[in-house]
C-alpha positions as CSV (number, residue, x, y, z in Angstrom):
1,X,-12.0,-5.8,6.9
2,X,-9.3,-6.2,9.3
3,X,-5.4,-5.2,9.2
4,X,-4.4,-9.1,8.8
5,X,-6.9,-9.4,5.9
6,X,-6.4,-6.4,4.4
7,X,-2.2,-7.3,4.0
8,X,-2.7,-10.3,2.4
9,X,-5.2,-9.0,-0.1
10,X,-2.3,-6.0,-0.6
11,X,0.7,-8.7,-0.4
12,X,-1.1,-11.2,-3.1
13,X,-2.2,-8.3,-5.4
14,X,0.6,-7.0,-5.6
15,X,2.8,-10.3,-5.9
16,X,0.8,-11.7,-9.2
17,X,2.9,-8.4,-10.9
18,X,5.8,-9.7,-12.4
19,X,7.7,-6.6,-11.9
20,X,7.5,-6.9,-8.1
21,X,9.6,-9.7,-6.1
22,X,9.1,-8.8,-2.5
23,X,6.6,-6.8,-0.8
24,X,6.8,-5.6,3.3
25,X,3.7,-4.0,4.8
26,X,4.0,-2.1,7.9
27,X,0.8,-0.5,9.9
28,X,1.1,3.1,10.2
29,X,-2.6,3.6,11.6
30,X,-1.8,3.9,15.3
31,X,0.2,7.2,14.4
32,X,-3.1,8.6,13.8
33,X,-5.8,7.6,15.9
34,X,-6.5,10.9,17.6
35,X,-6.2,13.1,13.8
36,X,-9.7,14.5,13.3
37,X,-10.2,12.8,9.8
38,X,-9.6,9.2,11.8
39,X,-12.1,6.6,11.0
40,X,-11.1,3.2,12.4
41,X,-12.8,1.3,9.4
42,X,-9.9,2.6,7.3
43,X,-5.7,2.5,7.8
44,X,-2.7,3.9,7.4
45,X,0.1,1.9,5.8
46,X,3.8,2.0,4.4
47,X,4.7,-0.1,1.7
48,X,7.9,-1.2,0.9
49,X,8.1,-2.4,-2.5
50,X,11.1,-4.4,-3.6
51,X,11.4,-4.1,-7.7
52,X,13.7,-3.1,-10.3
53,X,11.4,-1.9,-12.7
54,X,9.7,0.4,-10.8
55,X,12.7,1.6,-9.3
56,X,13.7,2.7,-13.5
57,X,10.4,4.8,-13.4
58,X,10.1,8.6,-12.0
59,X,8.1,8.3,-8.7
60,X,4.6,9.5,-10.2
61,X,4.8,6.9,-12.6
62,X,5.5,4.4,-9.5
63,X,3.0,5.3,-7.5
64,X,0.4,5.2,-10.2
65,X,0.9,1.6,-11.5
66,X,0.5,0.7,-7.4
67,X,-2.2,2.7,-6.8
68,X,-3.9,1.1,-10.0
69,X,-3.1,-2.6,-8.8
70,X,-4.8,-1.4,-5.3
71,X,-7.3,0.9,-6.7
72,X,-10.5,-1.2,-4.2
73,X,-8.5,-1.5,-1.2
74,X,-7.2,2.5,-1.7
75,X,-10.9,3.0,-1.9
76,X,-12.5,1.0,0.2
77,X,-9.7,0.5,3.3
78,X,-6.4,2.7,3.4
79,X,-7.0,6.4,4.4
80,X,-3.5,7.1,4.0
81,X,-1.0,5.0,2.3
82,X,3.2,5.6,1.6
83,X,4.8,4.0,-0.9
84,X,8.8,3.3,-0.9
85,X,10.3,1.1,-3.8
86,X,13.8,-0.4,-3.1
C-alpha cells in the first residue's frame, strides 16, 4: 500500500467515529529512511486528531481507542505512528 492509500483508509476510519470531527495526516517516514529498523513497505506518521471527547480522556486512554480503530493498518503499514488530539 502506498502513502495516498494508506491516508484515506486512516482519514475514513477514523471519520465514521462520532467522537472525531476532523482528522490531518502528515508523513513522518522521510525522517527515517536511513534508521536501521527502516523498511520502506511501512511509514511513519503524525496524526492530528481534532475531538472533544478524546481530548476529556487521559492520553493512554486516547491513544488506545485510536490504536483500536487502526489496529490492521498499525499492523500491517505504520512502523511508527504519533498521535496529537486538539
Amino acid at each position: 500500500m502506498d502513502i495516498e492509500n494508506l491516508t484515506k483508509n486512516i482519514k475514513t476510519k477514523l471519520l465514521k467515529n462520532s467522537f472525531i470531527t476532523n482528522v490531518k495526516i502528515e508523513d513522518k517516514t522521510y525522517l527515517h529512511l536511513k534508521h536501521a529498523s527502516h523498511d520502506k513497505n511501512k511509514f511513519h506518521i503524525k496524526l492530528i486528531i481534532y475531538s472533544n471527547y478524546l481530548k476529556n480522556l487521559n492520553k493512554i486512554e486516547s491513544t488506545k481507542k485510536i490504536n483500536k480503530v487502526l489496529e490492521n493498518e498499525i499492523r500491517d503499514y505504520i512502523h511508527s505512528i504519533q498521535i496529537l488530539i486538539e
